[in-house]
C-alpha positions in Angstrom: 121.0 82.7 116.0 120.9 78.9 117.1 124.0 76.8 116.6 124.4 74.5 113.5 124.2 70.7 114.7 124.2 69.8 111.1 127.5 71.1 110.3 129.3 70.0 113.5 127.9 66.4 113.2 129.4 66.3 109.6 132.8 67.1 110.8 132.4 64.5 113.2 131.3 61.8 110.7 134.0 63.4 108.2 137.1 63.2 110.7 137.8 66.6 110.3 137.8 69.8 112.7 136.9 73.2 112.6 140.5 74.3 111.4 141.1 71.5 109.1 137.5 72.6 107.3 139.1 76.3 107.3 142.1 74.9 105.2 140.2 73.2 103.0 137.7 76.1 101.7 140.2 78.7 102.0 138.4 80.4 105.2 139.7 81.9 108.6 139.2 79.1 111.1 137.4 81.8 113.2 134.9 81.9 110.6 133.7 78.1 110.6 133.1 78.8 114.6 131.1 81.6 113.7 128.9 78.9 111.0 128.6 76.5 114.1 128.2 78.6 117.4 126.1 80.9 115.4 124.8 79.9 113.4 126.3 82.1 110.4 125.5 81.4 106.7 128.3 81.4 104.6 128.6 83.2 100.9 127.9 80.7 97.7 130.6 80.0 96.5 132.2 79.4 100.2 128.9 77.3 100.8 129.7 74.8 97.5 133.7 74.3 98.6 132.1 73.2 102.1 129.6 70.9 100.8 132.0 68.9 98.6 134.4 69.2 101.7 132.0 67.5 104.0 129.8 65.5 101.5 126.8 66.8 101.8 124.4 69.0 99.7 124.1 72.9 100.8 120.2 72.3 101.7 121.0 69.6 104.8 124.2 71.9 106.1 121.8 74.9 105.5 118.4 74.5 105.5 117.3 77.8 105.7 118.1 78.2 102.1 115.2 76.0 101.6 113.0 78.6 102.6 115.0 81.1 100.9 113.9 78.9 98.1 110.1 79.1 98.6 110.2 82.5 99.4 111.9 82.9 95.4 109.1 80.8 93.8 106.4 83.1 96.3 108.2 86.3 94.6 107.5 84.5 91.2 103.5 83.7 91.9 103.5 87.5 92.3 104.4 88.6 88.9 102.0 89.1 86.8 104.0 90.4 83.6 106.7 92.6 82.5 107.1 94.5 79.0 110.1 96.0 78.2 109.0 99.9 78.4 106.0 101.9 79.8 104.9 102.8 76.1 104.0 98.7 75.6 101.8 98.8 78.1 98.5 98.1 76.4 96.1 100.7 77.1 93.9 98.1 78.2 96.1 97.3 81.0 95.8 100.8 82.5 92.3 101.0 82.0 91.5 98.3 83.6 93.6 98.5 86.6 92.3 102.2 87.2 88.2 101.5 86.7 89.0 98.3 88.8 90.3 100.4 92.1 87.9 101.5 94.7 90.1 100.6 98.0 93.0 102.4 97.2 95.4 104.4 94.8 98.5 105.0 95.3 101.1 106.8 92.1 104.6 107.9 92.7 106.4 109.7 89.7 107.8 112.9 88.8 104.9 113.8 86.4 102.8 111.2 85.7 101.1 113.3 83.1 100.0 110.6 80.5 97.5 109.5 83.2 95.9 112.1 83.6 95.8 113.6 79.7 95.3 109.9 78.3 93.4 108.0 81.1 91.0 110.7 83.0 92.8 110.0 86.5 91.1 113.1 87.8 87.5 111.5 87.5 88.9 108.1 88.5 90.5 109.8 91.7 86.8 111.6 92.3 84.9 108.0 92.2 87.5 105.9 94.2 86.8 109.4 96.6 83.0 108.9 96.7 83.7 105.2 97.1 85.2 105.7 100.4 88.8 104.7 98.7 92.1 106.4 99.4 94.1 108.1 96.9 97.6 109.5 97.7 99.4 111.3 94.5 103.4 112.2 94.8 104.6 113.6 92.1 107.9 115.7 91.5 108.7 119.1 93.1 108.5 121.4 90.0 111.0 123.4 91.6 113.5 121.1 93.2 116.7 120.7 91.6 116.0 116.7 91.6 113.5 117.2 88.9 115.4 119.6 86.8 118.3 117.3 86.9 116.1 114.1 86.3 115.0 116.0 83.3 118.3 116.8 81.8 119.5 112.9 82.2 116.9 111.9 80.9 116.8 114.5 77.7 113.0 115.7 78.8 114.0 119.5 80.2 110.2 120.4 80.9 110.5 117.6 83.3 109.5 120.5 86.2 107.1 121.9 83.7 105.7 118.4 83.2 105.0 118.1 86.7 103.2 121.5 87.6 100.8 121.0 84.3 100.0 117.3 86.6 99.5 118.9 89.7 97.0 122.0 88.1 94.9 118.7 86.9 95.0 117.4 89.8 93.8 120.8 91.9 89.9 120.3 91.7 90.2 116.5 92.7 92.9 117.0 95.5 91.1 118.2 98.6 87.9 115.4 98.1 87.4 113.0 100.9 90.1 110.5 101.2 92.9 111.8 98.5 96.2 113.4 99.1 98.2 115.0 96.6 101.8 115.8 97.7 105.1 116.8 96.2 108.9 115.1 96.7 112.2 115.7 95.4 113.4 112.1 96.2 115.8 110.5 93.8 113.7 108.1 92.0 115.0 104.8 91.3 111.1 103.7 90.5 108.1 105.3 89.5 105.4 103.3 91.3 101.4 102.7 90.5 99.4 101.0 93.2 95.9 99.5 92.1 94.5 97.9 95.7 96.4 94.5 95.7 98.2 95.1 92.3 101.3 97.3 91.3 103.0 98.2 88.2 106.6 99.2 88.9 108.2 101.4 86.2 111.9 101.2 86.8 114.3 104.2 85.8 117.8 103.5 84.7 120.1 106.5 83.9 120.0 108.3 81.0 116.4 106.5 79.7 113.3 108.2 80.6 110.5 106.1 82.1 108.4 105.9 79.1 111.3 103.7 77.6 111.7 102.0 80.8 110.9 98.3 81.6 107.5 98.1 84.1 106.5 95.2 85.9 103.3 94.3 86.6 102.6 92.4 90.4 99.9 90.8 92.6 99.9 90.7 95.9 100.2 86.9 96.9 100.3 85.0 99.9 103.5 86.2 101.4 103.4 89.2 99.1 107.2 90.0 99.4 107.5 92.2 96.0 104.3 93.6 96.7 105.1 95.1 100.1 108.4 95.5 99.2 107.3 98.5 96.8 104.5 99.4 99.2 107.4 100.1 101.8 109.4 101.8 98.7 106.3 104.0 98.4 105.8 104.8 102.0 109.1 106.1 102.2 108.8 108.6 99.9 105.6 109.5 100.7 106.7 110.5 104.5 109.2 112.4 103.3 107.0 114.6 101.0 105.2 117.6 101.3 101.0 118.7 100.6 101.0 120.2 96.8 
């Protein structure tokens, strides 16, 4: 990391040194070298007792956080909307997203079974398919003791059962052109629904299941940080899992 001018030049204009700054905020003195030679950002509340030290706002001393700024309001353009559980979802909303994708598909879950029995995901899987589209599927290991246990948590014991009735739906679309089906045992933290540049992110909290879960529904923007962030999410899971 480059050194900060900013901070030494307001010691110099403020009289003080790099120990007498350490007194003052309540830091090692070793600490402010580290903020100067290298450039190191210190933690908020550190960062406000220095700026009221030195007299100047956090944004001149650090100007990075100005971009950690505009990277906030980037995440911001990306969301779309958010409803408190999957079950307000409009039907609408699903409908559209899914008819709408021809580039790619991508669904993480354990079962993902409404899609399928309320949305016809199996033919939409077979037009993205003759579309030229991808489709990749990762749904829970019926057998693995992660979905038993997820079930239990979440008080839905035919969890596993849930999940091999979605992957016999999926058994005639599976092998098409294109589409992937596989199974995982990972510890969801997020079930995940990728529409080409859009995503709804159904997030799991203990105890709840994911129909009674919060979803959040994003866009991939210009920077696209949320957006790839759950495309990475996704990715990881998906290496990890194995052909249905």
């Amino acid at each position: 990391m480059a050194a900060n001018q900013r901070i030494r030049s307001a010691l110099t204009n403020k009289g003080m040194t790099a120990a007498s700054l350490a007194g003052a905020v309540g830091v090692d003195p070793k600490s402010v070298e580290r903020w100067i030679s290298q450039g190191r950002v210190p933690h908020p509340g550190t960062r406000a007792r220095v700026a009221e030290a030195l007299g100047y706002e956090e944004t001149h001393l650090w100007p990075q956080l100005l971009l950690d700024s505009r990277a906030a309001s980037s995440a911001q353009s990306e969301l779309v909307q958010l409803w408190p559980s999957r079950e307000s979802v409009p039907g609408d909303v699903w409908r559209s997203l899914l008819t709408r994708t021809s580039k790619r598909l991508d669904v993480l879950a354990y079962s993902g079974g409404f899609l399928v029995e309320v949305y016809g995901l199996a033919a939409e899987i077979e037009r993205i398919s003759e579309a030229g589209g991808q489709v990749r599927i990762a749904l829970g290991d019926p057998e693995s003791e992660a979905v038993r246990l997820r079930g239990l948590n979440e008080g839905l014991p035919a969890l596993p059962e849930r999940a091999r009735s979605t992957l016999e739906y999926l058994a005639e679309v599976k092998n098409l052109p294109g589409v992937e089906v596989r199974q995982q045992d990972a510890p969801l933290y997020v079930s995940l629904y990728r529409f080409d540049d859009e995503v709804l992110a159904n997030t799991h909290t203990h105890g709840a299941p994911a129909k009674d879960s919060p979803v959040f529904h994003y866009q991939r923007a210009a920077d696209a940080h949320l957006f790839n962030y759950y495309a990475a999410a996704f990715d990881r899971v998906w290496k990890d899992a194995t052909p249905a």
